[in-house]
C-alpha positions as CSV (number, residue, x, y, z in Angstrom):
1,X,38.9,142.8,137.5
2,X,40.5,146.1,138.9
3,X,44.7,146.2,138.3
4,X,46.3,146.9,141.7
5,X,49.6,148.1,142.2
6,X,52.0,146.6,144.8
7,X,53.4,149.7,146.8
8,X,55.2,147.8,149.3
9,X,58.7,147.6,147.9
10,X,58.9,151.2,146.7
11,X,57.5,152.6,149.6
12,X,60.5,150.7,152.2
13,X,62.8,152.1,149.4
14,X,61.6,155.3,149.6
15,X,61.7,155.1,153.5
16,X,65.1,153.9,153.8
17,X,65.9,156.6,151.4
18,X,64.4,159.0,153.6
19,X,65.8,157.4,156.6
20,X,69.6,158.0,155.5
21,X,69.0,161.6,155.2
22,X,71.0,163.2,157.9
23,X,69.9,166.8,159.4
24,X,73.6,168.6,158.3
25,X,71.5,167.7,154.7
26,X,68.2,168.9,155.1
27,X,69.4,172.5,153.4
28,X,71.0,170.7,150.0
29,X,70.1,171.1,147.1
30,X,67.4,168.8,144.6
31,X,66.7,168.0,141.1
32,X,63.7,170.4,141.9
33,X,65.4,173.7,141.9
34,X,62.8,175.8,143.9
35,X,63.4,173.0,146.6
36,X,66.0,172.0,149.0
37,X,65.9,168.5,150.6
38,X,63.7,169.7,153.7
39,X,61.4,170.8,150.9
40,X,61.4,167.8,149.0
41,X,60.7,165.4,152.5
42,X,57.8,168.2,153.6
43,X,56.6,167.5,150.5
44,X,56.5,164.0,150.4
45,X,55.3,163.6,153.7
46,X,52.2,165.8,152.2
47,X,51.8,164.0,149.0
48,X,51.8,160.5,150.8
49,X,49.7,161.9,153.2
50,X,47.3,162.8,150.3
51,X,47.1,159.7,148.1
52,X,46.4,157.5,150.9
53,X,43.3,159.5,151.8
54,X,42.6,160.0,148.0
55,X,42.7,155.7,147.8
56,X,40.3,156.0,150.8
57,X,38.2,158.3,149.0
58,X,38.3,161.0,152.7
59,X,37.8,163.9,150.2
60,X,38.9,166.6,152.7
61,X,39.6,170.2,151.7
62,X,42.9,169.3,152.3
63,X,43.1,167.2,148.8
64,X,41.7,170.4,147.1
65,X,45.4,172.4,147.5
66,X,47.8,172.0,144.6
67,X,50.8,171.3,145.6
68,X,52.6,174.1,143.9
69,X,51.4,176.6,145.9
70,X,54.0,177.2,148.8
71,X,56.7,175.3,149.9
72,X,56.2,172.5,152.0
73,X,58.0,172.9,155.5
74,X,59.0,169.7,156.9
75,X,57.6,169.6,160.6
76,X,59.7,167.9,163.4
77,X,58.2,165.0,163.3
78,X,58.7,164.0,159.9
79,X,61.1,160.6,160.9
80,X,58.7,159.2,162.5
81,X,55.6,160.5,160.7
82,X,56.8,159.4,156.5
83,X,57.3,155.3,157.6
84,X,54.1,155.5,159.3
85,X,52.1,157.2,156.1
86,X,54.1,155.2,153.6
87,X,52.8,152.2,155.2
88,X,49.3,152.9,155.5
89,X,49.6,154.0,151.9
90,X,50.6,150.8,151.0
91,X,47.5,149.5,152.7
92,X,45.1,151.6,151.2
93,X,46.2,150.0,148.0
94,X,46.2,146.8,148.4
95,X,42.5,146.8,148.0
96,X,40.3,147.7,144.9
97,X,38.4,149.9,146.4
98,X,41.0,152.6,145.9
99,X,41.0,151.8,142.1
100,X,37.1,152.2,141.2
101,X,35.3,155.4,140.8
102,X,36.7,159.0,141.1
103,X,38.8,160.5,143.8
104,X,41.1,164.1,144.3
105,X,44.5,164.8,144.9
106,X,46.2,168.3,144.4
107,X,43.1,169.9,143.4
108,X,42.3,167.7,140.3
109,X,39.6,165.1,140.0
110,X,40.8,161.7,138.6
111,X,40.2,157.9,138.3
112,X,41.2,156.1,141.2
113,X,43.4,153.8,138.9
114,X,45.1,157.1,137.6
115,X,45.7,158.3,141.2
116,X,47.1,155.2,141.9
117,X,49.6,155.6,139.2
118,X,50.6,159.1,140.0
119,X,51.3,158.1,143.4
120,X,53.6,155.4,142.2
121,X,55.4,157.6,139.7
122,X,55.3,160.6,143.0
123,X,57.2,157.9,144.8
124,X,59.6,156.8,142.0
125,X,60.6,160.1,141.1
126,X,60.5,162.1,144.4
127,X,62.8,159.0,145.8
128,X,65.4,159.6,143.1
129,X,65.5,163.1,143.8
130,X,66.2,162.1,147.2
131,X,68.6,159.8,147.0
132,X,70.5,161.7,144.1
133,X,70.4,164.8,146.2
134,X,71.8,163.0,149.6
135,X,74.8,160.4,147.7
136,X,72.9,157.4,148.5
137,X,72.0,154.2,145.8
138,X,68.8,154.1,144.2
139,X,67.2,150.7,142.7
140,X,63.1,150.9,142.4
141,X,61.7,147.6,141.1
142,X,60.9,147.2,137.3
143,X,57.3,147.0,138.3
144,X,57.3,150.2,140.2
145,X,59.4,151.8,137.5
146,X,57.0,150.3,134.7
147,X,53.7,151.8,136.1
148,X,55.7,155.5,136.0
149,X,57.1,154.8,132.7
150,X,53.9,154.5,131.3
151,X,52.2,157.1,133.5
152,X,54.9,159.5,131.9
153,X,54.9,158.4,128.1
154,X,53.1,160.5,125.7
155,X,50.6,159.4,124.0
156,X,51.6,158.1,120.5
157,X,51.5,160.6,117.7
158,X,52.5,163.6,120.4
159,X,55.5,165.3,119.1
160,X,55.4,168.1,122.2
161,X,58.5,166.9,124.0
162,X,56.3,167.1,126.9
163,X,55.3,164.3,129.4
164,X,52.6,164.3,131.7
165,X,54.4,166.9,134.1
166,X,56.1,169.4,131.7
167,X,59.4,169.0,128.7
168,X,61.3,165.6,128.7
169,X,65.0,165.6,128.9
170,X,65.8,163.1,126.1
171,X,68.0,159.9,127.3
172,X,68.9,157.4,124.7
173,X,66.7,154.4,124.2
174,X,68.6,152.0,125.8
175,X,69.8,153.4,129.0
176,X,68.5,151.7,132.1
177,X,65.0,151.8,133.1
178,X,65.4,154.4,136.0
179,X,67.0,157.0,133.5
180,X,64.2,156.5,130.8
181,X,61.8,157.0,133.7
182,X,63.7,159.9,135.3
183,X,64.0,161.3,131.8
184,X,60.8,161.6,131.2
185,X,59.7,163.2,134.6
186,X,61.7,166.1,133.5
187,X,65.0,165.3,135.3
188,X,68.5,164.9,134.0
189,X,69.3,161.3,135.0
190,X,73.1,162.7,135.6
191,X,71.9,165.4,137.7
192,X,74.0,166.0,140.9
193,X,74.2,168.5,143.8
194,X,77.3,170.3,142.3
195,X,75.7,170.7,139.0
């Protein structure tokens, strides 16, 4: 039987998230230091964009760009554009079709049930740098937290400091979920805008 991840709550997180974003801080700064907020949303809006037609399996040139080739403008639309692709995101994975076989996103061919998890963990992350970045509270799910943790954990025996998407910052072993997670995405958990 094919393991499906439940979206739901971390995408109306991430949404509500997005919604308290005012336009006076579209031109802060993020954890991601080549990215201001507007960045961060134009990018979002791509990646959620992509996973949900990478769970579809619509493998349109458009999954074939990395996303670390420009940086992603936000286009006017965005507020009413993210809800809508965060929801049909969810849909798309609600059903194990999305998990079976191979798919694409960002260039790279991977199992759907990997895709799945990078999405999750794109949501996770990307919604803390959001939230961090604008003042507001941050509280993913332990499920939703659980499926980036152990997207992002090396694989035993690897001593490279290095998660899936470059060097760790160490955080002790028993701080809360959410720093492990954001730890080992790369990100200082007490990262703020005036640091």
């Amino acid at each position: 039987m094919t393991r499906t991840i439940d979206f739901e709550r971390q995408a109306r997180l991430v949404a509500a998230v997005a919604d308290g974003i005012t336009d006076e801080q579209l031109a802060g700064p993020t954890p991601c230091p080549e990215y201001q907020v507007r960045h961060l949303l134009g990018h979002l809006v791509g990646l959620t964009a992509a996973f949900r037609d990478a769970g579809r399996k619509d493998l349109g040139a458009h999954l074939d760009r990395s996303p670390g080739d420009s940086l992603p403008e936000l286009t006017p639309g965005w507020r009413a554009e993210l809800p809508k692709l965060l929801d049909e995101l969810v849909e798309v994975w609600r059903g194990p079709a999305a998990y079976e076989g191979m798919t694409r996103a960002g260039g790279i061919d991977l199992p759907g049930a990997v895709a799945g998890a990078v999405a999750m963990d794109e949501l996770v992350v990307h919604g803390w740098d959001l939230a961090r970045s604008t003042g507001q509270a941050y509280a993913p799910d332990d499920v939703s937290l659980g499926v980036a943790k152990e997207l992002l954990t090396p694989e035993e025996g690897d001593q490279s400091g290095n998660s899936l998407f470059g060097p760790m910052v160490p955080v002790p072993d028993d701080a809360p979920l959410l720093d492990r997670v954001i730890g080992l995405s790369g990100r200082d958990p007490g990262w703020t805008p005036g640091v």
